[in-house]
N, C-alpha and C positions, 0 to 999 in steps of 0.2 A: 578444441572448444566444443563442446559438446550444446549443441540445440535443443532448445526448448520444444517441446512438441506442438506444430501448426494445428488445431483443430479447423475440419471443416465444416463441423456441425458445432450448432449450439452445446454447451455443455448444460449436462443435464440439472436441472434445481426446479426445486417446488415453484410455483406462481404465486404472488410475482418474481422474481430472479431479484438476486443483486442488484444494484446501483451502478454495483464498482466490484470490477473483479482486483483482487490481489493475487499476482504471480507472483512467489517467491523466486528469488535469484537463485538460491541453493536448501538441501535438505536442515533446519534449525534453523532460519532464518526468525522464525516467530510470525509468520502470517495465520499460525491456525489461533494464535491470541490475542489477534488482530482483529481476523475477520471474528472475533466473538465478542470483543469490548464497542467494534463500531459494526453494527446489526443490519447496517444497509449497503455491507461488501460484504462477499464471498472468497472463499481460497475456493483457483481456480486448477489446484494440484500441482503446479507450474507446468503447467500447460498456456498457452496463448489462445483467447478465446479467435472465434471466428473475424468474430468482428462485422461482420457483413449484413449477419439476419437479428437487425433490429428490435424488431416483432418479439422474436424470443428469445433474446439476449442481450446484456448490454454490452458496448461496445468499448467503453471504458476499465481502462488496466490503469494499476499502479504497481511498479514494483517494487520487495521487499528485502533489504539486505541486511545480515548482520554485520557490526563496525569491524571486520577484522578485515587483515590484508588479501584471506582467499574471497570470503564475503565479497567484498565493495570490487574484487577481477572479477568476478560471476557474474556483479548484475551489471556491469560494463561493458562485459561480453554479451549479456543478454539485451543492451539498450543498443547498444550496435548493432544487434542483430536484427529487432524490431527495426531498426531505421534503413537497414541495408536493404530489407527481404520486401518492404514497404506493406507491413503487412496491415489488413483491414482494421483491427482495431487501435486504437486510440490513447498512445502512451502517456497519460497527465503528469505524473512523476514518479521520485522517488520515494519511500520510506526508509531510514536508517535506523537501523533499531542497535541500541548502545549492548556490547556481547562482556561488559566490565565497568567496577565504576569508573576510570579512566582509561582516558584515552590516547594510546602512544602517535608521537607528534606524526613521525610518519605515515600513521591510518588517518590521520586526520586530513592530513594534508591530501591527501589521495580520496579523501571522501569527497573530498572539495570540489577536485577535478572530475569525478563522476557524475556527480551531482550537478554539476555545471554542463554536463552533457544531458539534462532533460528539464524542462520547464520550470517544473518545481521541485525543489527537496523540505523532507519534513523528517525533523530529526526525537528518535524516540529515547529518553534520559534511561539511566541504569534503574531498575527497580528490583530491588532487591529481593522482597515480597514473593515476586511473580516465580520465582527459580521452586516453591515450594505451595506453590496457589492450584488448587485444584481448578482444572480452566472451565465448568459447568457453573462453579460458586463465585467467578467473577462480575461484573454488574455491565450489564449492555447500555451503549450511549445511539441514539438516532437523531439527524439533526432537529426533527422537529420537537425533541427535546428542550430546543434553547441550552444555550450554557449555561450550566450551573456553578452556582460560588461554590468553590471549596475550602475545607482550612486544609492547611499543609500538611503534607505528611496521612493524608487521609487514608486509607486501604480501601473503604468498603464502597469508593467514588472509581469512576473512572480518572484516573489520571490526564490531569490537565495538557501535558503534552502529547498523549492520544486523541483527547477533544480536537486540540487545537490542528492535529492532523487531517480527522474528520471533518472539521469543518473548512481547512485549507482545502482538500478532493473537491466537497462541494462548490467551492468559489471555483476550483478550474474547471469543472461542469459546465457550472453557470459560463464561464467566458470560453468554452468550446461554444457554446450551442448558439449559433449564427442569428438566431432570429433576437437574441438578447443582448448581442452585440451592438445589433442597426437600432435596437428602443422600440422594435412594433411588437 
């Protein structure tokens, strides 16, 4: 199994940082078309951020898998390792990012069981588009954007199950942060 690299310093980004870092599980996972369609995460290189210094970084991870059978062992190994090593930052979930338009029952099934190992999972549909999408001319979503209606089948939208990703992070935010919990 090979580790993800513990940072002990903030990793570096313009101010303000990120919201949300995204760790990719493994190399083609799709976190660098991630972190571009939702504007308020960063790819944190699959690196594990500090997690500790606040101030200049957030502490907030999600991690990013592609649907295949080495995929979904990667980021397993990686959520295991977070929980073993107890490390400073803050694992809210998964993302599963679909690597076909279907999906063979045995990935599924094991996605299940991964995903069931961290609080949330949010799962990303096959788009077929993106395999030939120049990733600068795709369109940036930030929550205070509001959701937007789409028609189906849109291109030049963000895809509604990227939103609904984005806006799933946000909600585990909100119920990490302890003072929003108690109502003061």
């Amino acid at each position: 199994m090979t580790a993800a690299t513990v940072l002990t310093a903030p990793i570096p980004a313009d101010r303000p940082g990120p919201a949300v870092w995204l760790v990719g599980a493994h190399g083609g996972a799709g976190v660098s078309t991630l972190a571009h369609y939702l504007s308020f995460t960063g790819d944190s290189d699959r690196r594990w951020p500090c997690g500790n210094d606040i101030e200049n970084e957030s502490p907030y991870v999600v991690m990013v898998a592609r649907e295949s059978d080495r995929g979904l062992r990667k980021a397993h190994q990686q959520i295991i390792e977070h929980r073993e090593r107890g490390l400073a930052c803050t694992l809210l979930g998964l993302i599963t990012v679909a690597g076909a338009p279907t999906l063979d029952k045995s990935v599924r099934q094991y996605r299940e069981v991964v995903a069931a190992a961290t609080e949330a999972h949010w799962s990303i549909g096959w788009h077929k588009f993106l395999a030939a999408a120049d990733l600068t001319a795709l369109p940036r979503w930030h929550p205070l954007d509001g959701v937007p209606e789409q028609a189906k089948g849109t291109r030049a939208a963000v895809p509604k199950d990227v939103i609904d990703a984005g806006v799933g992070i946000v909600t585990a935010i909100q119920r990490s942060l302890p003072h929003l919990r108690s109502g003061h």
